[in-house]
C-alpha positions in Angstrom: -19.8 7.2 8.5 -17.7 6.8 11.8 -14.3 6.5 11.9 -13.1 2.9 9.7 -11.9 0.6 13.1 -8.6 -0.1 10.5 -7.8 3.4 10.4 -8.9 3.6 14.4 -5.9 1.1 14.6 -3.6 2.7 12.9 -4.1 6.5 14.8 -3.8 4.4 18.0 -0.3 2.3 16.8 1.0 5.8 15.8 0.4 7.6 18.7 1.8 4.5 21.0 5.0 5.5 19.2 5.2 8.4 21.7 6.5 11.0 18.7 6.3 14.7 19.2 3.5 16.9 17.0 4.8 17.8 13.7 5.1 20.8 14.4 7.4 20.8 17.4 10.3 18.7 15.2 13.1 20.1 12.9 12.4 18.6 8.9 15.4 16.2 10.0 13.3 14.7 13.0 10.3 14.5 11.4 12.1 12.8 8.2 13.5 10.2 10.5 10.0 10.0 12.1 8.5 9.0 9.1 10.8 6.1 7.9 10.1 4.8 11.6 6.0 5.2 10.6 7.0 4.0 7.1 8.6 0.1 8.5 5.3 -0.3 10.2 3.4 -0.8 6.4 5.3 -4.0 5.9 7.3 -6.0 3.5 7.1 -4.9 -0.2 6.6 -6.8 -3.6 8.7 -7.9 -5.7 8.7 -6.6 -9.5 10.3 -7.7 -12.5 13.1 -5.1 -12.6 14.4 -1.6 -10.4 16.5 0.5 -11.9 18.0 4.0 -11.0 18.4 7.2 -12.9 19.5 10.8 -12.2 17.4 13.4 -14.3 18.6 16.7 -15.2 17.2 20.0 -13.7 17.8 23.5 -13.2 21.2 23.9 -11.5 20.9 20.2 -9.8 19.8 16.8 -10.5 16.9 14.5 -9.2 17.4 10.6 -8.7 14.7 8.6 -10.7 13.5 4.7 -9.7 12.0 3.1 -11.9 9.9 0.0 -11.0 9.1 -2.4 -14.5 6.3 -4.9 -14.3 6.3 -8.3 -15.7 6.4 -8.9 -19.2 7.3 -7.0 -22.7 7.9 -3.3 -23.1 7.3 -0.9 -24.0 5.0 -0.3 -21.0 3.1 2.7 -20.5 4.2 4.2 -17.2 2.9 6.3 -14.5 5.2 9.0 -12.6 5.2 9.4 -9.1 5.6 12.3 -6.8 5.7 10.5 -3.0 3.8 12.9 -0.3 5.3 14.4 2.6 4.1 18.1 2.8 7.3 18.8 0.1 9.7 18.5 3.3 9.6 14.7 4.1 9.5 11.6 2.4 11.6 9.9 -0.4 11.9 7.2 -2.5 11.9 4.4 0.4 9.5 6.0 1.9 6.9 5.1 -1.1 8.9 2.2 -2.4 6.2 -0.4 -1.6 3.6 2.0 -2.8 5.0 2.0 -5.9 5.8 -2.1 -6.0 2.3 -2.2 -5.6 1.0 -0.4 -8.3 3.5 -1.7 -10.9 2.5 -4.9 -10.5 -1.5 -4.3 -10.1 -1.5 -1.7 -13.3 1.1 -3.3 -15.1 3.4 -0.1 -15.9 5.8 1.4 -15.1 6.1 3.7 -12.3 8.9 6.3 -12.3 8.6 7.7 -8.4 11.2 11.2 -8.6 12.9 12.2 -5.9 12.1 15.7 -6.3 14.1 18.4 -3.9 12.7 19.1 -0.5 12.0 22.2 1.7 13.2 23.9 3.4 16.4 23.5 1.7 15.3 23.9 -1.5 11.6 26.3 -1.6 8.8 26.7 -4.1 9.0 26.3 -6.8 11.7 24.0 -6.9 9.6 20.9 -5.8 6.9 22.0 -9.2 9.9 22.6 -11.3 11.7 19.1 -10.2 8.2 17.5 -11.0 8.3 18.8 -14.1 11.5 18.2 -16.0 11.7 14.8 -14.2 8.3 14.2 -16.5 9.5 15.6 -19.5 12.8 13.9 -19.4 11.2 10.4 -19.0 8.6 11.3 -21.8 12.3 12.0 -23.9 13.8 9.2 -22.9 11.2 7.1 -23.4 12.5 4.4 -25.6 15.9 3.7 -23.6 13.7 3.2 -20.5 11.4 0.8 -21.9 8.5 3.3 -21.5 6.0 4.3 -24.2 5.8 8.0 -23.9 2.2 8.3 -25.9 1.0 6.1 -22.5 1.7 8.4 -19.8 0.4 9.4 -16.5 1.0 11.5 -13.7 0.1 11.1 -10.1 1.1 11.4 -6.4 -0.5 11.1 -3.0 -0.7 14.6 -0.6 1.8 16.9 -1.5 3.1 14.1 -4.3 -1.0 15.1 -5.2 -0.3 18.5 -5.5 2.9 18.2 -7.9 0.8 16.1 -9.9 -2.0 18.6 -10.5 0.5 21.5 -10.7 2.6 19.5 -13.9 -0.3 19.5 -15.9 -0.9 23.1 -15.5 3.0 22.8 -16.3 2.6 20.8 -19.4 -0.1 22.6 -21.1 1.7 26.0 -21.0 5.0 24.9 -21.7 4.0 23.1 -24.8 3.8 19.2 -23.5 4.5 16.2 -22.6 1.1 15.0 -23.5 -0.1 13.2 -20.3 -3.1 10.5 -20.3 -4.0 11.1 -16.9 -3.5 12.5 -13.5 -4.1 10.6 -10.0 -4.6 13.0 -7.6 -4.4 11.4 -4.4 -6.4 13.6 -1.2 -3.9 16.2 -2.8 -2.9 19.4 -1.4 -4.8 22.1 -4.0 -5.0 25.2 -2.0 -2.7 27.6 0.7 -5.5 27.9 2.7 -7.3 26.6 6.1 -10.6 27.7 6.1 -13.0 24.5 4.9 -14.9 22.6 6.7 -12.6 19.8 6.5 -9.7 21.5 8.3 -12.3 22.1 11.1 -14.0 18.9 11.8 -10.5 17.2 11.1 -8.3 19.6 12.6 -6.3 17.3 15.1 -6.9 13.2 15.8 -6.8 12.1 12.6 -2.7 12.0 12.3 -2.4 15.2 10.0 -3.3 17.9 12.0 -4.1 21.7 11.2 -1.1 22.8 12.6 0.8 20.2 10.8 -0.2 21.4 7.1 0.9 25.1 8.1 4.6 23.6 9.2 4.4 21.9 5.7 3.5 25.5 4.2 5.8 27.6 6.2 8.6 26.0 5.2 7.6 25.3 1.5 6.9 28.6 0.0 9.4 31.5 0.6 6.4 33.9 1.3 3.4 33.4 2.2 1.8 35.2 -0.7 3.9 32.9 -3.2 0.7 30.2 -1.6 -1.5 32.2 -4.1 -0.1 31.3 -7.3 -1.2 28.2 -9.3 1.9 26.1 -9.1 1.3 26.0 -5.5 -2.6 25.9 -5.0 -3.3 24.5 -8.6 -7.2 25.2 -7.5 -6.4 29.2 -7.6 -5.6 29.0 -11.4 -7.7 30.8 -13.4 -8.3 28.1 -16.1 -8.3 23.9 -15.9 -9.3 23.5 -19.4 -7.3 21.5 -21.5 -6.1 19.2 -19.4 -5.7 15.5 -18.5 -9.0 13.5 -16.9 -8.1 13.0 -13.8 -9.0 10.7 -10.7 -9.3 12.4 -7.7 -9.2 10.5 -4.4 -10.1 11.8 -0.9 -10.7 10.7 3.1 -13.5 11.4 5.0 -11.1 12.3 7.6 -9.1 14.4 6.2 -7.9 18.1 6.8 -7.6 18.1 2.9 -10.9 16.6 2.0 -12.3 19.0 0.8 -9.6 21.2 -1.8 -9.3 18.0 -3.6 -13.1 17.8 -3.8 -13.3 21.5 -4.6 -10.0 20.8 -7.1 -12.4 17.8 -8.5 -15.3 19.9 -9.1 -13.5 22.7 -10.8 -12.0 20.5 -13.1 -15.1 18.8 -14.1 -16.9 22.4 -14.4 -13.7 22.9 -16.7 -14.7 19.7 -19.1 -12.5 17.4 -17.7 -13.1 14.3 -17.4 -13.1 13.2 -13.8 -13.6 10.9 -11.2 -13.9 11.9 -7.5 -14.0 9.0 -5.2 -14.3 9.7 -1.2 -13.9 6.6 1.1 -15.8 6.9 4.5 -14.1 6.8 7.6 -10.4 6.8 6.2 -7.4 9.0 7.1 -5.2 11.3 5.0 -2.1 8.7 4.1 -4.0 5.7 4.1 -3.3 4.8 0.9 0.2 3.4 1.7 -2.0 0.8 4.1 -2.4 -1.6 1.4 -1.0 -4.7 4.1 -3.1 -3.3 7.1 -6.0 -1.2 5.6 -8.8 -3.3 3.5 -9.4 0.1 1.7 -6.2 0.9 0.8 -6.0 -2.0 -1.3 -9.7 -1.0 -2.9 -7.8 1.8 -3.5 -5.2 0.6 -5.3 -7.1 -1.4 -7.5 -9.4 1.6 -8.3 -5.6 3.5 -8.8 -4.7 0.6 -11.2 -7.9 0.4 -13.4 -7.8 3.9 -14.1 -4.0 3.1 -15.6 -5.3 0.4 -17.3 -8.3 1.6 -18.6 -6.6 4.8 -19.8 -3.6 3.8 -21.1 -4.3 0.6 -22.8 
């Protein structure tokens, strides 16, 4: 279908904001850039309680917050991975995303604030991702958190790091995860679908952006090839979590999470791909200006509901 006029809006209000291509900005412009981009969402929700940890990890530690709904714990929980191509983006940058989705699933949602490139390279982000889950399923009872009810998920490269800890999980001998939300996730260091042709610039995320996001991600480019990076190059899906998979029309990465989608259904996975017309990759932080963001977010929260009842 054409273009959605809300996400015609958007394109337009971002590129009145006169900002240079990603491409052309050092990680510490283009972070800035994006808190700039991230004030335009909005005001945020209130929840019942935020609180702040700092998880253990190889040789560093990871800052945790923790957004509880309303009502009695334990709560089963989802964790978070915000997007940002692994070199921008934080915890305020997805801090009404996850507000949002507290309150409409009624968990907890644990967003990790996982290291970023180029300071830190793959496979530190995956690693992060990783303990940060396994220490929350751990800690389980002191957080309020009911660690048989847990799910994993993230939008774009937060997407990817949510695919890749299940891989994770299931060869390093748990947690035991519920589900995964895979939102238009990054699945595979590559360029060549259709998607990244028909979408390759004037849809916000560009071509050229994704390879500034790789380049300074992986240490080489042939480290791109392993699973923990492209989770749809692993040999073998089986085994784990069902997972809802959510893509844009629009979207350079449209179609790797489809192909990641089908893969895991062809796998016996239980899955659910959902596409919605005319929207652009990071829409689903739009829930105030975009009406399907908010569908989105209420498909996002039924899945948590329905799966970890």
């Amino acid at each position: 279908m054409p273009l959605d006029p809300q996400a015609r809006q958007v394109i337009d209000a971002t590129l009145a904001l006169n900002l240079p291509p990603m491409e052309k900005m050092t990680p510490a412009q283009a972070r800035e850039n994006m808190r700039i981009r991230t004030a335009a969402l909005g005001p945020v929700q209130d929840v019942a309680r935020v609180e702040q940890r700092v998880v253990p990890v190889a040789g560093a530690s990871v800052p945790v917050r923790l957004y509880h709904p309303t009502g009695r714990g334990p709560f089963p929980a989802l964790v978070f991975f915000h997007g940002g191509g692994w070199v921008i983006g934080d915890l305020d940058t997805h801090d009404g995303i996850c507000r949002a989705t507290a309150n409409a699933a009624g968990c907890v949602v644990a967003s990790v604030d996982y290291r970023l490139a180029p300071e830190t390279k793959y496979p530190a982000a995956a690693e992060d991702s990783y303990a940060a889950t396994r220490w929350i399923a751990e800690h389980g009872a002191e957080l309020g958190i009911d660690p048989r009810r847990l799910a994993v998920g993230g939008d774009s490269a937060g997407g990817n790091l949510a695919a890749v800890v299940p891989l994770m999980a299931r060869e390093r001998g748990g947690p035991a995860l519920a589900l995964q939300i895979l939102i238009y996730p990054v699945t595979a260091h590559a360029y060549d679908t259709p998607s990244y042709s028909e979408n390759a610039d004037g849809y916000l995320l560009t071509r050229a952006a994704m390879r500034w996001f790789w380049d300074h991600y992986l240490p080489r480019p042939e480290d791109g090839q392993q699973p923990y990076a492209s989770p749809l190059f692993a040999k073998d899906l089986r085994g784990l979590p069902p997972a809802l998979v959510v893509t844009a029309e629009y979207d350079p990465l449209r179609d790797e999470g489809e192909a990641y989608a089908k893969r895991l259904a062809e796998a016996g996975v239980p899955v659910t791909l959902s596409r919605y017309a005319g929207m652009i990759h990071g829409f689903f932080r739009m829930t105030l200006i975009v009406d399907k963001a908010r569908a989105c977010l209420d498909e996002v929260a039924a899945a948590l509901r329905k799966t970890l009842a």
